[in-house]
C-alpha positions in Angstrom: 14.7 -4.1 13.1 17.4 -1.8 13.1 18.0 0.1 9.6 17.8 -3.2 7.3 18.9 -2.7 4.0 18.3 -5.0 0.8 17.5 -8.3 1.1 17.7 -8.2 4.2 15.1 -5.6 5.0 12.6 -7.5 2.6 13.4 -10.9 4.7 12.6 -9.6 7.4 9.2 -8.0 6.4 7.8 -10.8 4.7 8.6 -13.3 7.4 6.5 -10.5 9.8 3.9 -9.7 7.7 3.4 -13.7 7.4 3.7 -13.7 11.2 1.0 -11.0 11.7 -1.5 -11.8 9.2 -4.0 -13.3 10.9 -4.4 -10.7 12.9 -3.9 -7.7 10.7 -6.8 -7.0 9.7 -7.9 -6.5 13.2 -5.4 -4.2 14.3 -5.8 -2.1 11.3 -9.2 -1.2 12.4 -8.1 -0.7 15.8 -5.6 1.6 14.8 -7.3 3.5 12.6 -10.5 3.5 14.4 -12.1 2.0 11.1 -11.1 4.8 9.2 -8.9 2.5 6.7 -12.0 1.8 4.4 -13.1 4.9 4.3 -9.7 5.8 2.9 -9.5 3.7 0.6 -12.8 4.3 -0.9 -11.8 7.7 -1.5 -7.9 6.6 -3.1 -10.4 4.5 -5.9 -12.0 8.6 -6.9 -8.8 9.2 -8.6 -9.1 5.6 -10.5 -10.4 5.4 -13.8 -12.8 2.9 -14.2 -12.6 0.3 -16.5 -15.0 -2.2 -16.7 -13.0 -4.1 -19.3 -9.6 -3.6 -17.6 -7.0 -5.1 -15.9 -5.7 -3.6 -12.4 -2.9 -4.1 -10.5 -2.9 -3.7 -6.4 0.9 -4.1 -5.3 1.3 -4.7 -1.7 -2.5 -6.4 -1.6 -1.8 -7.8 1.8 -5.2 -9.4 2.7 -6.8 -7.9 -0.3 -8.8 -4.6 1.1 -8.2 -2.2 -1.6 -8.7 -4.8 -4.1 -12.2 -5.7 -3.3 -13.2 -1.8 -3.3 -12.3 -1.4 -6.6 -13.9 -4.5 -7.5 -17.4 -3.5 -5.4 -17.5 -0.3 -6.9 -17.3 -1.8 -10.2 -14.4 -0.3 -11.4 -12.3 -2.6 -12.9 -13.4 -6.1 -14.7 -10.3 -8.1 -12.9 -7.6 -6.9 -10.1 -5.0 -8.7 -9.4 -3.6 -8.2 -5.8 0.4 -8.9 -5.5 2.1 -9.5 -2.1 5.3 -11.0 -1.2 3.8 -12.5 1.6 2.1 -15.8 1.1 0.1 -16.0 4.4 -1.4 -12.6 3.5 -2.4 -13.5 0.5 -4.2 -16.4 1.6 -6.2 -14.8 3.8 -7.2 -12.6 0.7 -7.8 -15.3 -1.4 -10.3 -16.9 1.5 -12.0 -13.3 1.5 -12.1 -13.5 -2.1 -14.3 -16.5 -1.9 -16.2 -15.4 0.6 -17.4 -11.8 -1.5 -17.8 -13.5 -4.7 -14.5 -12.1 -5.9 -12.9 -15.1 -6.4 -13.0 -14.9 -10.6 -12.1 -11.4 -10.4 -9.4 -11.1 -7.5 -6.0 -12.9 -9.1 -3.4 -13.4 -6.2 0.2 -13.2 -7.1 3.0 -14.0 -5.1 6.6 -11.3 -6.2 8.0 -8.7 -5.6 7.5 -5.1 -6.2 11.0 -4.2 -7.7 10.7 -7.1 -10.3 7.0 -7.2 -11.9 6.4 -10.3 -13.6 4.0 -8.8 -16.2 5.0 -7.1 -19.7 5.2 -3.8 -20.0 2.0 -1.6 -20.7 -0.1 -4.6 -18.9 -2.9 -2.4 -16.5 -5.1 0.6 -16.9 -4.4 1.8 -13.2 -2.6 0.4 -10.5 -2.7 0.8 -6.3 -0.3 0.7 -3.6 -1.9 0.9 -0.1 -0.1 1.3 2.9 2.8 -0.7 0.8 5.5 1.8 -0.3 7.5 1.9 3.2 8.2 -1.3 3.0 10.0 -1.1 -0.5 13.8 -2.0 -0.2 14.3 0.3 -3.4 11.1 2.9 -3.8 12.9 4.5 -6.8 12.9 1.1 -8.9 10.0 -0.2 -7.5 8.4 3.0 -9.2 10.3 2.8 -12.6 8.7 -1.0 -12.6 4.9 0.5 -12.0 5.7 2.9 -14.7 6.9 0.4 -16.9 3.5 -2.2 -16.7 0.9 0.9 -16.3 -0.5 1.5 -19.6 -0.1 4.7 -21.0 -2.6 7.4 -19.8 -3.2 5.1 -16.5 -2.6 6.3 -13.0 -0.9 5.0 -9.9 -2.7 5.6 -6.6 -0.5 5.5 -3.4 -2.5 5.3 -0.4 0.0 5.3 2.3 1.3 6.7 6.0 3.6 9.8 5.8 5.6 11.6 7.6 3.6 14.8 8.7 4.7 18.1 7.2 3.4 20.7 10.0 5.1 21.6 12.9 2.2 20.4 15.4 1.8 17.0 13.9 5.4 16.7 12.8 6.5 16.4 16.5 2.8 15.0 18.2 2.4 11.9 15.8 5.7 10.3 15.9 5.3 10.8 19.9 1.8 9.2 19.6 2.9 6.3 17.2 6.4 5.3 18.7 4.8 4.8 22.4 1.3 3.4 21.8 1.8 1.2 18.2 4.1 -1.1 19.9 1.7 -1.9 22.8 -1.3 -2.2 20.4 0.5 -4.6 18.5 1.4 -6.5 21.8 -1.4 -6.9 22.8 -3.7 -7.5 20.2 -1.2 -9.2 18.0 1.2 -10.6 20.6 3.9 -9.5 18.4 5.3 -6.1 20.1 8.7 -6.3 16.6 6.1 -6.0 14.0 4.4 -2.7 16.0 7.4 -1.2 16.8 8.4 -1.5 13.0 5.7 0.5 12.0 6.3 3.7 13.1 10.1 3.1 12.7 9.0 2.7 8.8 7.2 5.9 8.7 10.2 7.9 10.8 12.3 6.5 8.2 9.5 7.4 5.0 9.1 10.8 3.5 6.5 13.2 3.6 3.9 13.3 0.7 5.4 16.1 -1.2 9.0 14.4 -1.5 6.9 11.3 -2.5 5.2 13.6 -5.5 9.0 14.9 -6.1 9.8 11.8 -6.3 7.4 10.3 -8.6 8.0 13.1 -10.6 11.8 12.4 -11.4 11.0 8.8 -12.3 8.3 10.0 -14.7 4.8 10.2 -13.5 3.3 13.5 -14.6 1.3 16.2 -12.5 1.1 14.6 -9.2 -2.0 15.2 -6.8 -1.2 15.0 -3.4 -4.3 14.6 -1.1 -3.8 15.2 2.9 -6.0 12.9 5.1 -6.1 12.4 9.1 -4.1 15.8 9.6 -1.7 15.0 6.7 -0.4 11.6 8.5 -2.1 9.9 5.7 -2.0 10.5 2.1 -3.3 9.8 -0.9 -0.5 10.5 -3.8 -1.7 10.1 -7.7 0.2 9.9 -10.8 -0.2 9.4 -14.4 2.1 7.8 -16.9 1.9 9.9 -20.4 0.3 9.1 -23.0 
């Protein structure tokens, strides 16, 4: 992948992400050393639970962050949205297999044109998603649009470190040994040589609060994680 734009760049991902999601899960862990849950589990703090409510997890992939919510009880009904089918079936299967399956609602669209009205969910939850967003400024004015006022949106994602160690020592770290994870776990050395390209090509947490910010989420709280190469961002539409 060499700087995709558009419709192109979102061809592209969905058509990997179908491609590596049987195995995604999996390298997750091993790239992480487990540590996804964990962070996860402490994104759903900043949720407000709702044990009548509706959420929304953009970017659901295989369903992870859905299913914490739903195991701590949080929310009544999630419903997980991916643009990739084959990543939502393996969701839906997990689903099943946890009990969820009344509770987790798969959705197949896209992030920059939500097919729900407006004011439709008390909180909503991107994790690891954002990077892949053709448009992240539109994709955000949409979120905005279907949270319900007084609700947050919880960004769990992989950012571009903002100190000087890290800033130059991760992208080292990630660019070099990603690719070969991915090739040979996955046997899919493009998808894992994306993935650090994305992040190069991301912003740091603070322009994502700026960001955020401009299209109209109030008082952002950034939270640093694995020495600020991981962050959980929060923002709440007004009431």
């Amino acid at each position: 992948m060499v700087n995709l734009q558009g419709k192109d760049k979102s061809k592209f991902v969905s058509n990997m992400f179908n491609r590596i999601s049987g195995r995604y899960d999996l390298l997750n862990t091993i790239m992480t050393a487990g540590m996804h849950y964990s962070w996860r589990k402490k994104a759903t703090k900043y949720l407000k639970k709702s044990e009548t409510g509706m959420f929304l997890d953009v970017a659901t992939g295989t369903g992870d962050f859905a299913f914490e919510i739903l195991n701590q009880k949080i929310a009544n009904k999630v419903v997980g949205l991916d643009f990739s089918v084959e990543m939502l079936n393996i969701g839906q299967i997990k689903s099943e297999k946890r009990n969820f399956d009344k509770k987790f609602v798969p959705v197949v669209a896209d992030a920059h044109e939500l097919p729900f009205a407006d004011n439709s969910f008390e909180s909503i939850t991107i994790g690891f998603g954002v990077r892949n967003f053709v448009d992240l400024s539109i994709a955000l004015e949409e979120l905005l649009r279907v949270l319900v006022p007084g609700g947050n949106l919880v960004i769990l994602e992989i950012v571009k470190p903002e100190g000087k160690i890290m800033s130059r020592l991760f992208p080292l770290y990630f660019e070099k040994i990603t690719p070969r994870i991915g090739s040979i776990f996955a046997g899919d050395r493009e998808a894992y040589t994306y993935l650090p390209q994305s992040v190069s090509n991301f912003l740091t947490s603070t322009q994502l609060a700026v960001l955020m910010t401009k299209k109209g989420f109030k008082k952002p709280v950034v939270k640093k994680l694995a020495f600020g190469t991981v962050a959980i961002v929060v923002g709440q539409k007004n009431e």
